[in-house]
C-alpha positions in Angstrom: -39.6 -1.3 -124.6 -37.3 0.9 -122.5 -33.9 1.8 -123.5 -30.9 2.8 -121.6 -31.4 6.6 -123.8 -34.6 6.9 -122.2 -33.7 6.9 -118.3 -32.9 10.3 -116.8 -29.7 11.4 -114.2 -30.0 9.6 -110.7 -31.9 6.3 -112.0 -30.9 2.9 -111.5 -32.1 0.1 -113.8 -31.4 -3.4 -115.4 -30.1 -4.5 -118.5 -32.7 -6.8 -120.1 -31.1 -7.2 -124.1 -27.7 -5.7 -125.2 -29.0 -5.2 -129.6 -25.5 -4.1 -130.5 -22.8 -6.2 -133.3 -19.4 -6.9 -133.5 -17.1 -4.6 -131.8 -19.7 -2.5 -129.9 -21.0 -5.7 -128.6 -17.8 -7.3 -127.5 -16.6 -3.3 -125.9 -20.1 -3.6 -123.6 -19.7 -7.0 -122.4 -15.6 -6.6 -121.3 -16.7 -3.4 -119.5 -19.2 -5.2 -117.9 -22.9 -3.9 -119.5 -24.5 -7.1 -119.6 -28.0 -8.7 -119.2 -29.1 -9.0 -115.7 -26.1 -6.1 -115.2 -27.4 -3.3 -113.1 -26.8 0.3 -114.0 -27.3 3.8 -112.5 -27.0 6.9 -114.9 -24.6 9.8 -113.2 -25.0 12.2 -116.0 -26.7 13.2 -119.1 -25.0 15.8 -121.3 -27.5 19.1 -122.2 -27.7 17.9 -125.6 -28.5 14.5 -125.0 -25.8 13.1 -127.3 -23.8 11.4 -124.8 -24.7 10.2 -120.9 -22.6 8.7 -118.4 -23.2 5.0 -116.4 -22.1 3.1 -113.6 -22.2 -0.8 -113.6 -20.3 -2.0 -111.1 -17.0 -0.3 -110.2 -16.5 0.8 -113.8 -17.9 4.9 -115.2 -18.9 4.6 -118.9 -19.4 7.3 -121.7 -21.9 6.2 -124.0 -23.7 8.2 -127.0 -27.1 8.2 -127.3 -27.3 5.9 -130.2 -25.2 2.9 -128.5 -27.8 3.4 -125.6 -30.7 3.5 -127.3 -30.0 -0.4 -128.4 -29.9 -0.8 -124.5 -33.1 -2.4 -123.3 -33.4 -2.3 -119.8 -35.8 -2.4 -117.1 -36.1 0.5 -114.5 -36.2 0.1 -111.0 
């Protein structure tokens, strides 16, 4: 299983399962991280505690542990 945490800067993949509860969930899904959503990483930080997304026309922060319950597909 591949999660959103493992994908590097510059790659684009899609969002098979969303794993998250309550408020995380509902925060993903009204910014538009979805299944079937696609999404490009723009940025990783050097520590790998945070990483930055595009899914449509919106830029997302997310930490490593909200992305790691991100499965997703690459392509």
């Amino acid at each position: 299983m591949a999660t959103l945490a493992g994908l590097e800067a510059n790659e684009d993949a899609v969002v098979l399962k969303v794993n998250a509860d309550g408020e995380l969930k509902r925060r993903l899904f009204s910014l538009g991280l979805r299944k079937s959503s696609h999404v490009r990483v723009k940025a990783v930080s050097l520590n790998k505690s945070t990483m930055e997304i595009e899914t449509g026309a919106c830029m997302l922060a997310l930490r490593f542990e909200e992305a790691k319950k991100i499965e997703v597909e690459k392509i």
